[in-house]
FIGU-397465 format. One record per atom (N, C-alpha, C): residue number from 1; atom name; z, y, x. Coordinates in pm, whole numbers. Each point is the difference from the previous one (the first is absolute). Layout:
BEGIN
@i = NUM&at = CA&c3 = Z&c2 = Y&c1 = X .
...
//
This chain:
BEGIN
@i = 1&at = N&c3 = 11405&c2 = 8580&c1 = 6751 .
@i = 1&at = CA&c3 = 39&c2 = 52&c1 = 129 .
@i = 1&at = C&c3 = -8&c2 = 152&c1 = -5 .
@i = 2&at = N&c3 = 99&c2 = 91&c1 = 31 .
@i = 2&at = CA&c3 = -6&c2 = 98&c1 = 22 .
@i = 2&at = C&c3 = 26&c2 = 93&c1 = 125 .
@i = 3&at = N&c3 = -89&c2 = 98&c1 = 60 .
@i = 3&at = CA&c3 = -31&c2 = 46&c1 = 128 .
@i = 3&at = C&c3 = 27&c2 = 133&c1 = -27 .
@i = 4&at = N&c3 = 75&c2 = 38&c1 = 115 .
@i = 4&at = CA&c3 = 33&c2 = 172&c1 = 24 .
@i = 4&at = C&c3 = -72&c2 = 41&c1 = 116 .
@i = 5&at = N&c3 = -55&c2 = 90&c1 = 2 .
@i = 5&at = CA&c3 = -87&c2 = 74&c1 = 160 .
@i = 5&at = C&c3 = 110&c2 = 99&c1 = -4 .
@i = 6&at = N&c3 = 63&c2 = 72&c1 = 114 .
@i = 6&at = CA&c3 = 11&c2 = 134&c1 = -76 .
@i = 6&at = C&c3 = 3&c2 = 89&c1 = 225 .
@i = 7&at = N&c3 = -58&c2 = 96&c1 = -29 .
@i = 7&at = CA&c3 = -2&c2 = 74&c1 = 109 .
@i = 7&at = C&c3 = 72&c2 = 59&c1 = 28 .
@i = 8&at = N&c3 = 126&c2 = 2&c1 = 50 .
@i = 8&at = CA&c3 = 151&c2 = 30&c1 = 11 .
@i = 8&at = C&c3 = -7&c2 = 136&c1 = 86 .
@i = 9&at = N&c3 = -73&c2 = -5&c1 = 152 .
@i = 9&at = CA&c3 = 0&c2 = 85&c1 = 77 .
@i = 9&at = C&c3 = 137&c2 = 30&c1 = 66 .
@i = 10&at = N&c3 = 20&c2 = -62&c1 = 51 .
@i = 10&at = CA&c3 = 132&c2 = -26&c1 = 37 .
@i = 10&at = C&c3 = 120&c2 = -60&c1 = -105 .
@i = 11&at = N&c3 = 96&c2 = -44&c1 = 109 .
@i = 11&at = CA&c3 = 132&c2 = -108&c1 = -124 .
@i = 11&at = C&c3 = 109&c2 = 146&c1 = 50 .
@i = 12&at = N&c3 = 1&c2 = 103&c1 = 76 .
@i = 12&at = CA&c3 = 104&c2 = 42&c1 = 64 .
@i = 12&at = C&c3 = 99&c2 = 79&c1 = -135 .
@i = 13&at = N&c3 = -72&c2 = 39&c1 = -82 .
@i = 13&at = CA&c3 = 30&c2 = 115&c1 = -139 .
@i = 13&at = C&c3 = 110&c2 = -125&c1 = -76 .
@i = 14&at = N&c3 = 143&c2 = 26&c1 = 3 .
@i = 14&at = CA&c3 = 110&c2 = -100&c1 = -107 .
@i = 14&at = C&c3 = -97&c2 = -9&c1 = -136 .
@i = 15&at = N&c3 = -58&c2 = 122&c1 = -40 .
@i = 15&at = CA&c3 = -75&c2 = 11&c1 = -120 .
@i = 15&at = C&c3 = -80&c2 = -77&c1 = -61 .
@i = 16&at = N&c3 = -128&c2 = -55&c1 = 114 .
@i = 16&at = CA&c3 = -76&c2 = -93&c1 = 16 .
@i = 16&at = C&c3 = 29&c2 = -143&c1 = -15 .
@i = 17&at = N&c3 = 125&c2 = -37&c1 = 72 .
@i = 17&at = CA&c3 = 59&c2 = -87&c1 = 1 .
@i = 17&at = C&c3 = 58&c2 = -66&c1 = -164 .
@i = 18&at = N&c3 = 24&c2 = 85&c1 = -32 .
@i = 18&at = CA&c3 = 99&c2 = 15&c1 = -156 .
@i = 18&at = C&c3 = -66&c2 = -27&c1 = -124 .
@i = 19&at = N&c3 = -153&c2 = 95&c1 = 55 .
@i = 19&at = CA&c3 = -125&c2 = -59&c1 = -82 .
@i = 19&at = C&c3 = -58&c2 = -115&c1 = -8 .
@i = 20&at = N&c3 = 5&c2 = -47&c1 = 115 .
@i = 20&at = CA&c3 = -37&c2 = -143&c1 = 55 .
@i = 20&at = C&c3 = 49&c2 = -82&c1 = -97 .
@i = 21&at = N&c3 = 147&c2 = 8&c1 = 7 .
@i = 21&at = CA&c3 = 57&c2 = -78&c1 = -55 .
@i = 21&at = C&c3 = 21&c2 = -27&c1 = -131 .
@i = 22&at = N&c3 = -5&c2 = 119&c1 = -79 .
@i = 22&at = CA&c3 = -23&c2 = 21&c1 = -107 .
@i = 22&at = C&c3 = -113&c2 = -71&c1 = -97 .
@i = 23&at = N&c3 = -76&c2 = 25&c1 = 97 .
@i = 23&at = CA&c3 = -153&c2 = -67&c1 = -52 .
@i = 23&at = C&c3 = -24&c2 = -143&c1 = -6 .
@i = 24&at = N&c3 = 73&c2 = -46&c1 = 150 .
@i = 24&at = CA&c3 = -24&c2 = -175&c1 = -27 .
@i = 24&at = C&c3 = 109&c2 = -47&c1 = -96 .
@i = 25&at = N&c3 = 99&c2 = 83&c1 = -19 .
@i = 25&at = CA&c3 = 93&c2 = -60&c1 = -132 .
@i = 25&at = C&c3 = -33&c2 = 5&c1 = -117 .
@i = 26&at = N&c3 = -94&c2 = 55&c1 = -5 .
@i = 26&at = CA&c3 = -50&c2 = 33&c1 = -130 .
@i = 26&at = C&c3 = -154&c2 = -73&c1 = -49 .
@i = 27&at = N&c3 = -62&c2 = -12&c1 = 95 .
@i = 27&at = CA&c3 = -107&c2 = -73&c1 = 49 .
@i = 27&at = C&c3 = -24&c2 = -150&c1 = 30 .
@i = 28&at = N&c3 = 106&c2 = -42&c1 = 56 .
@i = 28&at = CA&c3 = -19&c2 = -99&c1 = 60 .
@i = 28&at = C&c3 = -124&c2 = -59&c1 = 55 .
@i = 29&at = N&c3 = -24&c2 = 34&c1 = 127 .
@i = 29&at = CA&c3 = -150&c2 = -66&c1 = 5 .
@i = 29&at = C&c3 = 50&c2 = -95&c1 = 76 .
@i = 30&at = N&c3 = -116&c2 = -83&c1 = 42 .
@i = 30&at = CA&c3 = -18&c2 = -127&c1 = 59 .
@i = 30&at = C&c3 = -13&c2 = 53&c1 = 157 .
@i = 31&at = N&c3 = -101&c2 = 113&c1 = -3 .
@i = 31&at = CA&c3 = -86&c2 = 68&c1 = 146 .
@i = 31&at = C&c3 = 82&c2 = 135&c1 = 8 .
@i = 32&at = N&c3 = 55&c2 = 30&c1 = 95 .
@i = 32&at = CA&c3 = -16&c2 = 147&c1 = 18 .
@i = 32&at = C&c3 = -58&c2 = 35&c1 = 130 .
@i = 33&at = N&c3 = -119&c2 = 110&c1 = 8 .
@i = 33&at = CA&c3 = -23&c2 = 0&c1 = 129 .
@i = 33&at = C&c3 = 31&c2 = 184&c1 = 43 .
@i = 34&at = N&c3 = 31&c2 = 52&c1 = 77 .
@i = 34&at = CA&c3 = 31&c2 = 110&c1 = 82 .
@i = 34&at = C&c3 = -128&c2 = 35&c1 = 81 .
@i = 35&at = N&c3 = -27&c2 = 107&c1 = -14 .
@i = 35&at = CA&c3 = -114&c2 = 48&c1 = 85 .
@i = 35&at = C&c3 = 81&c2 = 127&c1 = 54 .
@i = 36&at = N&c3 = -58&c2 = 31&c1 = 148 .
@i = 36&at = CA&c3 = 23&c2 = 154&c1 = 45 .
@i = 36&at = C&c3 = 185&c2 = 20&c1 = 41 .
@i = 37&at = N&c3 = 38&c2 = -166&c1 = 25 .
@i = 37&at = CA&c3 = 216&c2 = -8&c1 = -15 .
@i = 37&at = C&c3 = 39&c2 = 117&c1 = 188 .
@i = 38&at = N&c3 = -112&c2 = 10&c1 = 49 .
@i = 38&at = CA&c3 = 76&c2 = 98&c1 = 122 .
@i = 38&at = C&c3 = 121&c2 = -33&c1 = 59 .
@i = 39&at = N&c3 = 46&c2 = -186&c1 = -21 .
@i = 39&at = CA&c3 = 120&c2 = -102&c1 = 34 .
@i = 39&at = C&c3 = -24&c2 = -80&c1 = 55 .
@i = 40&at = N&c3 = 137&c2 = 7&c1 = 128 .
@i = 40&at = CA&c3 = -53&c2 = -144&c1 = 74 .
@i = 40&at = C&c3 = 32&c2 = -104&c1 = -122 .
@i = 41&at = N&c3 = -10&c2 = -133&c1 = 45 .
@i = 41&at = CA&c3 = 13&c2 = -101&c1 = -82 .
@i = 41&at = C&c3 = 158&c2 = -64&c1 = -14 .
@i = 42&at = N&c3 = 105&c2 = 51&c1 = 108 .
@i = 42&at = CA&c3 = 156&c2 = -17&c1 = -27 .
@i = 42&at = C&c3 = 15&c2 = 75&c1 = -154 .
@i = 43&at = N&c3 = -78&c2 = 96&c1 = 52 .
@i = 43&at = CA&c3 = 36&c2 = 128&c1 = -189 .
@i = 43&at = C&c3 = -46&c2 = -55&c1 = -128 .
@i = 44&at = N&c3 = -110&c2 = -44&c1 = -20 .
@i = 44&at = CA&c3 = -86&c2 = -80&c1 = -29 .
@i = 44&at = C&c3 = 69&c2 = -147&c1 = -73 .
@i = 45&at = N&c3 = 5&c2 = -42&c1 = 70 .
@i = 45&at = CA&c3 = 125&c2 = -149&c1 = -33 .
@i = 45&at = C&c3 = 126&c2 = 26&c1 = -70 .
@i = 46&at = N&c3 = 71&c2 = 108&c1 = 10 .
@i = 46&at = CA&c3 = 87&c2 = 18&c1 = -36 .
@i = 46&at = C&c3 = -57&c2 = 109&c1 = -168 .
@i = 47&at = N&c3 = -69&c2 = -19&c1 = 14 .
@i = 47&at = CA&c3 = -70&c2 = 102&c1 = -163 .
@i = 47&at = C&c3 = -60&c2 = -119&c1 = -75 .
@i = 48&at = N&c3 = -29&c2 = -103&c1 = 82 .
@i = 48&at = CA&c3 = -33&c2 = -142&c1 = -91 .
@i = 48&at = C&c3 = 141&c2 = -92&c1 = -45 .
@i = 49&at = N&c3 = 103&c2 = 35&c1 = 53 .
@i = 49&at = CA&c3 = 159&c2 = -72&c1 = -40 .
@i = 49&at = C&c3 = 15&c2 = 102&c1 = -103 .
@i = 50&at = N&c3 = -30&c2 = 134&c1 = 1 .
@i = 50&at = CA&c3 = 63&c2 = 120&c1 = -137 .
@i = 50&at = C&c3 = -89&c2 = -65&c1 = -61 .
@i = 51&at = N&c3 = -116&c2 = -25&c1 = -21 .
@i = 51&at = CA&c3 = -77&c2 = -18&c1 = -94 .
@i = 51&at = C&c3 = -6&c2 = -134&c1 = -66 .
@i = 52&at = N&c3 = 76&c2 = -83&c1 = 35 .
@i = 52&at = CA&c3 = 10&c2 = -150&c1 = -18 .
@i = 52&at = C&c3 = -147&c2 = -76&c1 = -18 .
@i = 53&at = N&c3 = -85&c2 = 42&c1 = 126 .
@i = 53&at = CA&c3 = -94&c2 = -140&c1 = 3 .
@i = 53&at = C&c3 = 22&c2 = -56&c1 = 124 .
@i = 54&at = N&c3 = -62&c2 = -164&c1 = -47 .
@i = 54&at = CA&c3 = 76&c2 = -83&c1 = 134 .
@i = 54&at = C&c3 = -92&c2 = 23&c1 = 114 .
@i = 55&at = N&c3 = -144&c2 = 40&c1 = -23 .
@i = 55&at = CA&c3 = -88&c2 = -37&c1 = 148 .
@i = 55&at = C&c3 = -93&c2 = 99&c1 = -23 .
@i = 56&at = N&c3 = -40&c2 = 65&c1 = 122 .
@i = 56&at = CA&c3 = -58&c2 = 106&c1 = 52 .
@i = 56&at = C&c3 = -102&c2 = -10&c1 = 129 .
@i = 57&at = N&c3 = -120&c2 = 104&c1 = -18 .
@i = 57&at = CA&c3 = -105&c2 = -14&c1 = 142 .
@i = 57&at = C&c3 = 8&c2 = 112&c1 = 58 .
@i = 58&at = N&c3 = 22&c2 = 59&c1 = 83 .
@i = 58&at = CA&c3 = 28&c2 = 161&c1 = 49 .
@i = 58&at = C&c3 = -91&c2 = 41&c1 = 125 .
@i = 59&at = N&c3 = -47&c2 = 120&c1 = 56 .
@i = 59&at = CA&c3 = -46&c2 = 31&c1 = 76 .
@i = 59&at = C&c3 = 17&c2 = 120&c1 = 45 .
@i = 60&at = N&c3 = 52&c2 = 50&c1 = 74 .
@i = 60&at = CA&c3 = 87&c2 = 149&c1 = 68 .
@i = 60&at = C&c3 = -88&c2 = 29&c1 = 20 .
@i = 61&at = N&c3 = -2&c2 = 207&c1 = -24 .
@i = 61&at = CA&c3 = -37&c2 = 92&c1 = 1 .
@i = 61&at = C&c3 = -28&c2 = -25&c1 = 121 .
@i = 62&at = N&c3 = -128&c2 = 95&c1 = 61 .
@i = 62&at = CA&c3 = -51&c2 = -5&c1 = 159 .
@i = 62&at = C&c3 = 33&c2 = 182&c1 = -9 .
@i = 63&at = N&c3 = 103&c2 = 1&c1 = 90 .
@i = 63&at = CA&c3 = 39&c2 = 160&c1 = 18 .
@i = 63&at = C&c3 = 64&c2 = 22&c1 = -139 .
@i = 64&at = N&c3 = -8&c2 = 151&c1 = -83 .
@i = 64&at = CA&c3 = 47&c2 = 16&c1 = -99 .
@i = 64&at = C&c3 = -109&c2 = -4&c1 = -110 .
@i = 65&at = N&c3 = -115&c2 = -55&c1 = 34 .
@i = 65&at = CA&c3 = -79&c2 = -27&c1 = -143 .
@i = 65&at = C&c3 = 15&c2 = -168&c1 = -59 .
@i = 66&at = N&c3 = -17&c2 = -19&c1 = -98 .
@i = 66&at = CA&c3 = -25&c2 = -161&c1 = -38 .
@i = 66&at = C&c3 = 107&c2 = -66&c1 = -30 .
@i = 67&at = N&c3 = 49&c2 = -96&c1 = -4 .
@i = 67&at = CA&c3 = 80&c2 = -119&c1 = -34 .
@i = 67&at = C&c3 = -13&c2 = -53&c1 = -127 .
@i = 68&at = N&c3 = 20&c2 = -174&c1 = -55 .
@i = 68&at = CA&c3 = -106&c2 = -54&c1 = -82 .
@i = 68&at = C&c3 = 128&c2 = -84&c1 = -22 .
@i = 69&at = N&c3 = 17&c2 = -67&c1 = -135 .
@i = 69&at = CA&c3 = 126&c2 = -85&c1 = -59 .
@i = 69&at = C&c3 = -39&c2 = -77&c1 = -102 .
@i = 70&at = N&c3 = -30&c2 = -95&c1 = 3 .
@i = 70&at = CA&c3 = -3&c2 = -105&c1 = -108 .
@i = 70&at = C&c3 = 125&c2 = -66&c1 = -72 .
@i = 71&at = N&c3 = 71&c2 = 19&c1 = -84 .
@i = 71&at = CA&c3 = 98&c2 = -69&c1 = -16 .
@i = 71&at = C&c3 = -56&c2 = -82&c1 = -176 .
@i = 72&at = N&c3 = 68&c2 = -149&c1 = 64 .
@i = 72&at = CA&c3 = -44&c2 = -97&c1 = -114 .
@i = 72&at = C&c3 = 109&c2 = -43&c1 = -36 .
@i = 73&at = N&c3 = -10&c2 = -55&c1 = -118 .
@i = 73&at = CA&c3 = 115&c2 = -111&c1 = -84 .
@i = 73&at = C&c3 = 8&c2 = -116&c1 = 43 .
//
């Protein structure tokens, strides 16, 4: 089983995004989790379809700190 943490600090940067992606293609993990995503969870869901995992646990930022993403295989 392989697990990604990674502290993104926001998804808003295309850059970030690109990295993202980069990494689970290359990676493939089982877990990826998002710390610090500063996304509601519409944004969120739609970064778990780019990323092709099927199921996800999410929890929106309170104001502009926080937001939390589990995405599983």
């Amino acid at each position: 089983m392989k697990l990604i943490c990674w502290n993104c600090q926001g998804l808003g940067n295309p850059l970030m995004v690109q990295a993202l992606k980069a990494m689970t293609a290359k990676e493939k993990p089982d877990i990826f989790f998002l710390m610090e995503t500063k996304n509601q969870e519409s944004v969120l869901l739609r970064m778990q379809r780019q990323l092709h995992f099927s199921n996800s646990f999410m929890r929106n930022p309170i104001g502009i700190a926080g937001g939390l993403a589990v995405f599983l295989e």
